[in-house]
C-alpha positions, 0 to 999 in steps of 0.5 A: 542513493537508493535501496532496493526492498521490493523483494525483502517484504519483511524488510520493508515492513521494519523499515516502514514502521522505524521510518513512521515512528521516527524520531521515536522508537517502536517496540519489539512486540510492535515490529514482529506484529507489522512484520511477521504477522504476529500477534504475541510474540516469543523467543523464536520472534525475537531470534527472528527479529534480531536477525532481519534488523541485522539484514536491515542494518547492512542494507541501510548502513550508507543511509542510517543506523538502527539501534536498539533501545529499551523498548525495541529499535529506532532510525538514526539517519547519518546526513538526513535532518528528518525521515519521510515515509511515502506511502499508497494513498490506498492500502488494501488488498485491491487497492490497484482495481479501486486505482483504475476505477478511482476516476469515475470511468467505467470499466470492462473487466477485461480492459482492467485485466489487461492494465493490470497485468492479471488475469480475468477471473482474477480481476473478476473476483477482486471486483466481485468482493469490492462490490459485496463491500459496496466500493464498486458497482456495476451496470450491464449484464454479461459481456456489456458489465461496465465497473466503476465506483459509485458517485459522491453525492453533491459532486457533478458527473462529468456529463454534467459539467460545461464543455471548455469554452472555445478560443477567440 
């Protein structure tokens, strides 16, 4: 059985943080702040809160139960033995361009904005903030710029390294 939160981003989130402190619990403090963006919360967060972990419980009843304990609320899978969360192995705002860039490739900005599906000068400007922060760099000037991530020093290129043997 699957359930579907692509569209339901505070869902998600809840559900994540229950999932990652599962067995335990997480506080309510700790869920407004993962799924609002709240750093303190008041009333109205808490109202908030209690109406998305009521939407998460209807979403989640075949699977699991969410119940609320002293501190805040807490998974209780129904057939499972354990919860496991799957996450991006890379977490951060332009994390899709680290992706393509993650193989040592060079890239165009165009050829990146066609595999992403974005546009140019939107790819332009997550390249030009990941190079400030000295993820990705780059060689070439105007149309011939090429981006890749910089190479791990004591790791061989993949010029470097021996072709495959032939076959006898």
């Amino acid at each position: 059985m699957a359930v579907t939160l692509a569209k339901r981003p505070v869902l998600f989130a809840l559900a994540r943080a229950l999932g990652e402190a599962w067995p335990g619990d997480v506080s309510r403090d700790m869920l407004v702040a993962r799924a609002f963006g709240g750093k303190h919360s008041d009333e109205s967060h808490r109202a908030r809160l209690r109406v998305e972990i009521g939407r998460l419980r209807r979403m989640l009843r075949k699977l699991a139960g969410v119940n609320a304990t002293k501190r805040g609320f807490a998974f209780e899978p129904h057939h499972a033995s354990e919860i496991v969360v799957l996450a991006r192995p890379v977490e951060e705002r332009h994390a899709a361009v680290l992706a393509f860039l993650a193989d040592g490739e060079s890239w165009s900005s165009s050829a990146l904005s066609l595999a992403l599906g974005s546009s140019q000068r939107s790819v332009q400007r997550a390249l030009d903030q990941l190079a400030a922060q000295g993820k990705v760099q780059f060689y070439g000037h105007g149309r011939a710029r090429r981006w890749m991530t910089p190479p791990v020093p004591g790791f061989t290129t993949t010029l470097l390294l021996p072709a495959p043997l032939p076959n006898d």
